[in-house]
C-alpha positions as CSV (number, residue, x, y, z in Angstrom):
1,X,33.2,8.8,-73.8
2,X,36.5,8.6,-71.8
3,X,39.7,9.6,-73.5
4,X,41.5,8.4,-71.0
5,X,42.9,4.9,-71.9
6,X,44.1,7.0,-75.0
7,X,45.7,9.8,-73.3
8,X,48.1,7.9,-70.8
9,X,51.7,6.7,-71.9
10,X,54.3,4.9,-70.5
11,X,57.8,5.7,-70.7
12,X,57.8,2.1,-72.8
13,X,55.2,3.1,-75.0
14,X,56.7,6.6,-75.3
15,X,60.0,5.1,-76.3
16,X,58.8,2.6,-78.9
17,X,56.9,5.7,-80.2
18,X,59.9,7.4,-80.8
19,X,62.5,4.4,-81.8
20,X,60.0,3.0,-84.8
21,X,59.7,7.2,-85.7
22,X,62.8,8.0,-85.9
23,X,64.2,5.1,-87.2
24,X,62.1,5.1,-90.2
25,X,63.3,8.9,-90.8
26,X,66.9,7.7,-90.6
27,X,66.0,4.8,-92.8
28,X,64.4,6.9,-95.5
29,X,67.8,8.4,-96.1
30,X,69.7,6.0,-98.2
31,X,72.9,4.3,-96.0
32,X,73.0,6.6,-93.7
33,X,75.0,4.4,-91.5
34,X,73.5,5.4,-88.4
35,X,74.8,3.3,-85.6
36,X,72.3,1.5,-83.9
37,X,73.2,2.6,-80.0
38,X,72.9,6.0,-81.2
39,X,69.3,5.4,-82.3
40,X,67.9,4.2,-79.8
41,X,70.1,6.4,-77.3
42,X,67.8,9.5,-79.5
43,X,64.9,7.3,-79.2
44,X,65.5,7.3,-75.6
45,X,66.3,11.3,-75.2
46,X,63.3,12.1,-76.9
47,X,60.8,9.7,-74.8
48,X,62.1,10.6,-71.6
49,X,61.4,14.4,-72.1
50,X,58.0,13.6,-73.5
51,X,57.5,12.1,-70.0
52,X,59.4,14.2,-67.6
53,X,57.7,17.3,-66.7
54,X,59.4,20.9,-66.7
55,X,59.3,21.0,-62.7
56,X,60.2,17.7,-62.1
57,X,61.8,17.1,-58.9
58,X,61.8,12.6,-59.2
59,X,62.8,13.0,-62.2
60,X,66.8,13.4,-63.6
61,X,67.1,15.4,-65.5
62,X,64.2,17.4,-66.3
63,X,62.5,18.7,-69.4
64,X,64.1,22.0,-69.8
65,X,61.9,25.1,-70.6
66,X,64.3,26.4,-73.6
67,X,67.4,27.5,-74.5
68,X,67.7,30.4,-71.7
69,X,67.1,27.6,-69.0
70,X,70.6,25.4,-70.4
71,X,72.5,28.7,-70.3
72,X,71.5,29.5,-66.8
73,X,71.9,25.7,-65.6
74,X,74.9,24.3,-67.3
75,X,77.1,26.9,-68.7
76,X,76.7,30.3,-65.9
77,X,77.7,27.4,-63.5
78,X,80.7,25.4,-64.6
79,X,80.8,24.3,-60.5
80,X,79.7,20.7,-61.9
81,X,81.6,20.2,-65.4
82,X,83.1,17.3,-63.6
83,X,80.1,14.9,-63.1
84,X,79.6,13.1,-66.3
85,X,75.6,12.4,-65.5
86,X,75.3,16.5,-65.4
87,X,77.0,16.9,-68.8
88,X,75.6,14.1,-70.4
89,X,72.0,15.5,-69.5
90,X,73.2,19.3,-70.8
91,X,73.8,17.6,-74.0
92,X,70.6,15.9,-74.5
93,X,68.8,18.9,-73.3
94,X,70.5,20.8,-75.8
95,X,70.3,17.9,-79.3
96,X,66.4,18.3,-78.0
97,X,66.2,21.8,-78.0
98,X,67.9,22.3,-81.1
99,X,67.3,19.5,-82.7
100,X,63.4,18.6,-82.0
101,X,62.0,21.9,-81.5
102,X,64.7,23.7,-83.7
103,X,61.8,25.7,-85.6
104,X,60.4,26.5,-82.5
105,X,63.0,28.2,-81.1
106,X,65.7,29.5,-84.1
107,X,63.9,32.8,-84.1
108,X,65.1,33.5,-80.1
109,X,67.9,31.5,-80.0
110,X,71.3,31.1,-82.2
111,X,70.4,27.5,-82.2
112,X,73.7,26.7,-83.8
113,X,75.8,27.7,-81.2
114,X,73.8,25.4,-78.4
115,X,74.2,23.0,-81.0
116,X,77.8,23.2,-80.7
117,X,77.3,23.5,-76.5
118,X,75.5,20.6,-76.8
119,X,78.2,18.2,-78.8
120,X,80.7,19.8,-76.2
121,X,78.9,18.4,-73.2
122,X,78.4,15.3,-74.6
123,X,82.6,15.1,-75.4
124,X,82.9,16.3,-71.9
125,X,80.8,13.2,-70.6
126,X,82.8,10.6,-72.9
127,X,85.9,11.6,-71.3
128,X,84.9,12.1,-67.7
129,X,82.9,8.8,-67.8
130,X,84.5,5.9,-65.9
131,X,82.1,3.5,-67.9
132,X,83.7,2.5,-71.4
133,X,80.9,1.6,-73.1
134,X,79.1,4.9,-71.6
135,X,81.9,6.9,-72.8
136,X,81.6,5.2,-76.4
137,X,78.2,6.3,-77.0
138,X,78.7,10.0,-75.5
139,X,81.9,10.0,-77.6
140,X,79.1,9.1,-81.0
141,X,77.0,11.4,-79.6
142,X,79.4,14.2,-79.8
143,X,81.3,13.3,-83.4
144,X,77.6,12.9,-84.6
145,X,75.4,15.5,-83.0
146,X,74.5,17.6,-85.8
147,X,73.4,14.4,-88.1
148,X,71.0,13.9,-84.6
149,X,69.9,17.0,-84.8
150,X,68.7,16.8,-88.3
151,X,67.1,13.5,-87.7
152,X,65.3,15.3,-84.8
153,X,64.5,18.0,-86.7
154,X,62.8,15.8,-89.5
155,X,60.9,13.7,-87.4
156,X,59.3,16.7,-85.6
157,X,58.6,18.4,-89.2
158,X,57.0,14.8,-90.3
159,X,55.1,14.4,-86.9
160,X,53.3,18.0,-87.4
161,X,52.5,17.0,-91.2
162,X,50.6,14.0,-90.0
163,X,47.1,13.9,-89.1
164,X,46.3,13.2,-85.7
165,X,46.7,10.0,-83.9
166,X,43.7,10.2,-82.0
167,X,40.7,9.7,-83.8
168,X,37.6,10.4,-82.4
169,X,34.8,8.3,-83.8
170,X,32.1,10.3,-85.7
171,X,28.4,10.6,-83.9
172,X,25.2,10.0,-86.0
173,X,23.0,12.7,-85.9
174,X,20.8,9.7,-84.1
175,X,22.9,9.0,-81.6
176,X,22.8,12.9,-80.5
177,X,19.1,13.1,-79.8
């Protein structure tokens, strides 16, 4: 049996994944008055590091490793704090880190203070951004990074708690011999 068709995602695929997750874990809290940009803007910081691998060199930016690889990257060199693209990606490196794989990594990291990296860089990017409506979503981003973060948090914690998605048909003891 070939697993294959199941095993391959695209970037669509990946990001409808994670807009119709985490919109129904922002939806189970009662008005939370998430704006919808924002959603999908997770949706879409989630998918893309699904896809991306950690040494991608086609893809911008990246998955990062952890914590340890932000610090190295984006705040030992301050020589680009003036690109918006580069600060923008530290800040969504930094909501994933801390916000999807927050249990993973609390016990090596002070995950609050990347937290509150992370909302920097993403101020950063509103006001070096040239694009309004670019620097109205980084600007959300960064007023609402720790409700993000939450929501990320949550939907990894219900994602674990489900049973798997694959399921592999059982065999017959007839069909074995």
């Amino acid at each position: 049996m070939s697993y294959a068709p199941w095993l391959a995602v695209t970037n669509g695929q990946a990001l409808r994944f994670f807009y119709e997750r985490l919109r129904d874990v922002v939806h189970d809290r009662a008005s939370s008055g998430a704006p919808e940009d924002e959603l999908l803007y997770n949706a879409s910081v989630l998918a893309h590091f699904a896809t991306t691998s950690t040494v991608s060199t086609t893809d911008f930016p990246p998955s990062p490793v952890n914590l340890s690889t932000v610090f190295d990257v984006f705040v030992l060199d301050r020589s680009q704090h003036v690109d918006p693209d580069l600060m923008e990606a530290a800040g969504s490196q930094c909501l994933m880190l801390t916000g999807f794989f927050q249990d993973q990594l609390r016990h090596r990291h002070n995950v609050d203070w990347f937290a509150d990296l992370g909302a920097d860089f993403y101020d950063s990017a509103a006001h070096l951004s040239r694009d309004p409506s670019r620097s109205r979503i980084m600007a959300g981003m960064a007023a609402h990074f720790s409700f993000w973060r939450r929501q990320q948090q949550r939907l990894a914690v219900d994602l674990r708690e489900e049973p798997l998605l694959i399921h592999v048909p059982k065999t017959d003891e007839a069909d074995i011999q």
